[in-house]
C-alpha positions as CSV (number, residue, x, y, z in Angstrom):
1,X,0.0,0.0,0.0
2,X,1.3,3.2,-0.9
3,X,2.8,5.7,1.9
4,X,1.3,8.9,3.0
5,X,3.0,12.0,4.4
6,X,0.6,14.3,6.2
7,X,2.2,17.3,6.5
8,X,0.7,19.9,8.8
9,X,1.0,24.0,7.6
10,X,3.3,26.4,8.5
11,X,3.4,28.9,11.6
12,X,0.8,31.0,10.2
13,X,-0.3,34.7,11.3
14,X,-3.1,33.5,13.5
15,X,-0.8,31.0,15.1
16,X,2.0,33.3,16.2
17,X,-1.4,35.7,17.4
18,X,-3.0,33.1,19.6
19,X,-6.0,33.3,17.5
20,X,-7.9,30.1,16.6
21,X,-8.1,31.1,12.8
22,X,-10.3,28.1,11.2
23,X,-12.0,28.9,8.2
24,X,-11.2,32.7,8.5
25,X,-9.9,34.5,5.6
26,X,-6.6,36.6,5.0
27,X,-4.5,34.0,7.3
28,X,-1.9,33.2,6.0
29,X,2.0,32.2,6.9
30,X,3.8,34.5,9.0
31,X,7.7,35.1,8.8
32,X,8.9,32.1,10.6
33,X,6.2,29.9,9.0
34,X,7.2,31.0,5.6
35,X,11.0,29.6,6.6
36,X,9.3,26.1,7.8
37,X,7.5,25.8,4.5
38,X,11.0,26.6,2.5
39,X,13.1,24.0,5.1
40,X,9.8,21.7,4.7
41,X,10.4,21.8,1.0
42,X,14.1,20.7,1.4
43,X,13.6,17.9,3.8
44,X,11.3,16.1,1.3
45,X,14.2,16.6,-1.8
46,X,14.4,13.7,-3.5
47,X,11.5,11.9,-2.6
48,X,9.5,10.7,-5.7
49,X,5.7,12.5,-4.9
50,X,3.0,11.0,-7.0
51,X,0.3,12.7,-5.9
52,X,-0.3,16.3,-3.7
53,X,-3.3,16.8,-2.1
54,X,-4.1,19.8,-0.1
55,X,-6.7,21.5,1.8
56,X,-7.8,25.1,0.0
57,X,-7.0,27.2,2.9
58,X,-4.2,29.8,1.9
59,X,-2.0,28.7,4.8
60,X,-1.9,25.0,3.4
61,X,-1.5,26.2,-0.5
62,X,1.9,28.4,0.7
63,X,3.3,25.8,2.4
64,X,3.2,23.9,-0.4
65,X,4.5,26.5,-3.1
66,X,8.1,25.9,-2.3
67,X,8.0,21.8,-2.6
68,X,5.9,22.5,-5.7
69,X,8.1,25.4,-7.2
70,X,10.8,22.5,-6.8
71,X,8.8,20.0,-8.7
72,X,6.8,21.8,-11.9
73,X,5.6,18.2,-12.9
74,X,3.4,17.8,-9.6
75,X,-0.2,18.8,-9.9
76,X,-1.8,20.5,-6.8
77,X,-5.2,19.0,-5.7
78,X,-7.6,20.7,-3.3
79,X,-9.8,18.5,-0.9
80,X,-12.2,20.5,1.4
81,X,-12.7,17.6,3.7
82,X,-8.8,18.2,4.6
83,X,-9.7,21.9,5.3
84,X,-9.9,22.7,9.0
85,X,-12.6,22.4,11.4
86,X,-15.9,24.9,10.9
87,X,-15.1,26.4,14.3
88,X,-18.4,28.2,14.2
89,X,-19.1,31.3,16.6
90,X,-15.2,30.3,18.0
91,X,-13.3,31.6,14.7
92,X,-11.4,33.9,15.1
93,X,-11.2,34.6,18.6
94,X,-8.4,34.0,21.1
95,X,-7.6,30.7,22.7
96,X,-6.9,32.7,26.1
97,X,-10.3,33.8,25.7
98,X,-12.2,30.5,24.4
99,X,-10.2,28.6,27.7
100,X,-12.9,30.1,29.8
101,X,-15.8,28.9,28.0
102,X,-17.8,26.4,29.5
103,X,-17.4,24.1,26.2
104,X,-13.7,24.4,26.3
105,X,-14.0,21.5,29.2
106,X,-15.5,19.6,26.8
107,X,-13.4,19.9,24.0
108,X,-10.7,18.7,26.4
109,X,-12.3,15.7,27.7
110,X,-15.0,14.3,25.4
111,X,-14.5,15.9,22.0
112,X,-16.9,13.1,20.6
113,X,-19.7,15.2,22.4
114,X,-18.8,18.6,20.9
115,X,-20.3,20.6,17.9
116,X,-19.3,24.2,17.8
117,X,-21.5,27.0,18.3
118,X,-23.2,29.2,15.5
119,X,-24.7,28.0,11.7
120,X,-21.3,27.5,10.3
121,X,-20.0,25.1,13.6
122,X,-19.7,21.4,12.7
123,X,-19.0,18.9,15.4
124,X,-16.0,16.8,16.2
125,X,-17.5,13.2,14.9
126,X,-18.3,15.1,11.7
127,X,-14.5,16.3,11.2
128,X,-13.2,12.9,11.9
129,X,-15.7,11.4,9.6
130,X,-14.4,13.6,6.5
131,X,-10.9,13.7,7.3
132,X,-10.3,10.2,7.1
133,X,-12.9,9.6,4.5
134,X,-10.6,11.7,2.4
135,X,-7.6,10.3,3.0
136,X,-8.7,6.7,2.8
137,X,-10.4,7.7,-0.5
138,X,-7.2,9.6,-2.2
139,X,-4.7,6.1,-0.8
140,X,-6.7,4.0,-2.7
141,X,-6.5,6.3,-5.7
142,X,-2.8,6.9,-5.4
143,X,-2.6,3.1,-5.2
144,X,-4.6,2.3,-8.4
145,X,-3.0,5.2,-10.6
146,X,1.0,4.6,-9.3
147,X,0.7,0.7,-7.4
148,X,1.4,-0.2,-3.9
149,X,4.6,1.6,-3.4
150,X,3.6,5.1,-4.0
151,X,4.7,8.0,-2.0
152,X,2.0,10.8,-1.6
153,X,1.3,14.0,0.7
154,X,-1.6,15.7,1.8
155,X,-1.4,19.3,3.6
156,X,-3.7,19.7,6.2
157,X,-4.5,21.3,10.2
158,X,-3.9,20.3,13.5
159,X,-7.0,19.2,14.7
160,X,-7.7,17.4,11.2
161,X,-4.3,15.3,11.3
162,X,-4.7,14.6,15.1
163,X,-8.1,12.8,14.0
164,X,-7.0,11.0,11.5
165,X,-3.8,9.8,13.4
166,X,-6.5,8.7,16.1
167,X,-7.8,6.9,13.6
168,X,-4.8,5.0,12.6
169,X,-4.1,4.0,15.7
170,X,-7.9,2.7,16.6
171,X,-7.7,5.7,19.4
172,X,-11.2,6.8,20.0
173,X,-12.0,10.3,18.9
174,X,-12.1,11.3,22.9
175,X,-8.2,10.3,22.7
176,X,-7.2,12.6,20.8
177,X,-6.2,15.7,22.5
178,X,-3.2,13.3,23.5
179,X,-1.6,13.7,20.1
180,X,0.1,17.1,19.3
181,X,1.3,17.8,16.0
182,X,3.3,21.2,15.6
183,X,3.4,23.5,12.6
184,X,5.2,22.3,9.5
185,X,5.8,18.6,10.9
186,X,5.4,15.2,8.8
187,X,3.6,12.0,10.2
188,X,3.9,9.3,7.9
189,X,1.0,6.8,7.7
190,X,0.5,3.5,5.5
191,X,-2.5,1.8,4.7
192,X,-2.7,-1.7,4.8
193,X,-5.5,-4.8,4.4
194,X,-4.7,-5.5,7.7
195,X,-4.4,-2.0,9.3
196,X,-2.6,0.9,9.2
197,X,1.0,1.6,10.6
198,X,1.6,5.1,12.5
199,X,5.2,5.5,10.4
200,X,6.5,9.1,11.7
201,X,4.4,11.3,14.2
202,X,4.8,15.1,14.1
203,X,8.3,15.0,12.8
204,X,10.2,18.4,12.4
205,X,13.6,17.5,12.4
206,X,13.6,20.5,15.3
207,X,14.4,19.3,18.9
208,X,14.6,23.2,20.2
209,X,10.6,22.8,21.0
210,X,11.7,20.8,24.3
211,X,13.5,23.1,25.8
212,X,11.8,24.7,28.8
213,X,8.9,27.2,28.4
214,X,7.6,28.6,31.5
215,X,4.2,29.5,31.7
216,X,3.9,27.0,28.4
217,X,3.5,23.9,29.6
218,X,-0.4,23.5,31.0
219,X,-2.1,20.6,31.0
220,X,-5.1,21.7,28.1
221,X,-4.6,20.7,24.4
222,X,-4.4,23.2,22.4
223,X,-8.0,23.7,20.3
224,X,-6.8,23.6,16.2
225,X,-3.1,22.3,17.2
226,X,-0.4,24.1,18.8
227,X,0.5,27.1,18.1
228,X,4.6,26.9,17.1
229,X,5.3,29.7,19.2
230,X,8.4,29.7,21.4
């Protein structure tokens, strides 16, 4: 079965802000996330891509431009399911702020239970649900266009690679506040008849993110992923 990278989106503005951006417009990569996306495109060098599937939020699309600048033979293809939660009434507010709402509790413990607040808010079960439907879905297409030992990446968001991880690992969706993927990492997952392997979690190539951060390290999972700031 082929191999998929699921690579995770720069340090974007709303990142560095402490803003939970979701489905917002006008985010897009700030300084330091416009560096991970150039050292992201160097780390994968050499690797044969079949396939490049993204979600169509800016911040996805420009972390991709400098791995696809490198490769004018790749075709870009969008997927809304891998596009980030619909946060609802939550976009675009601070996380400071949405820590003391009453469903932030919730979010923590029992994500299963939790649908965002306003028209445009989906619930948890329905991210997971289209998440992994999509990547399921494009692995089997990889596999019948390029056979069993195709490489292919997909650009996504934190709380939309931390489901499908979950679901690689047979992790109920309540679990998965446990995973943390940062900004610009790779986790590596491949497909099998039998079940799927959890290759490469969150990988960076960056050990600096273990150093000490006072003040940083509380117990709460960080709604959309963490943030990459230092």
């Amino acid at each position: 079965m082929p191999t998929l990278l699921l690579v995770r989106h720069g340090r974007s503005t709303a990142n560095s802000s402490g803003i939970l951006a979701g489905w917002s417009p006008g985010v897009s990569l700030d300084e330091h996330g416009e560096q991970q996306a150039k050292g992201l495109a160097e780390r994968l060098a050499g690797l044969p891509l079949n396939t490049v599937v993204s979600s169509p939020l800016d911040r996805c699309r420009q972390t991709l431009a400098p791995l696809l600048a490198a490769r004018p033979e790749a075709e870009l293809r969008l997927d809304e399911r891998l596009g980030e939660c619909r946060y609802g009434d939550w976009t675009g507010r601070p996380l400071a702020e949405l820590a003391k709402e009453p469903l932030w509790a919730t979010v923590q413990a029992q994500p299963s239970a939790v649908t965002f607040p306003g028209p445009e808010g989906e619930s948890m079960r329905e991210l997971s649900h289209r998440a992994v439907d999509s990547v399921r879905e494009w692995d089997a297409e990889v596999e019948r266009e390029h056979g069993a030992d195709a490489l292919w990446l997909a650009c996504s968001h934190g709380d939309v690679i931390k489901a499908i991880v979950a679901d690689a690992l047979g992790l109920h969706l309540d679990l998965f506040q446990r995973i943390s993927v940062e900004p610009a990492s790779v986790t590596a997952i491949r497909y099998t008849a039998a079940r799927p392997y959890l290759l490469r979690l969150g990988d960076t190539g960056d050990l600096a993110g273990f150093a000490p951060r006072p003040g940083k390290q509380g117990d709460d999972a960080v709604v959309g992923g963490d943030t990459g700031t230092r």
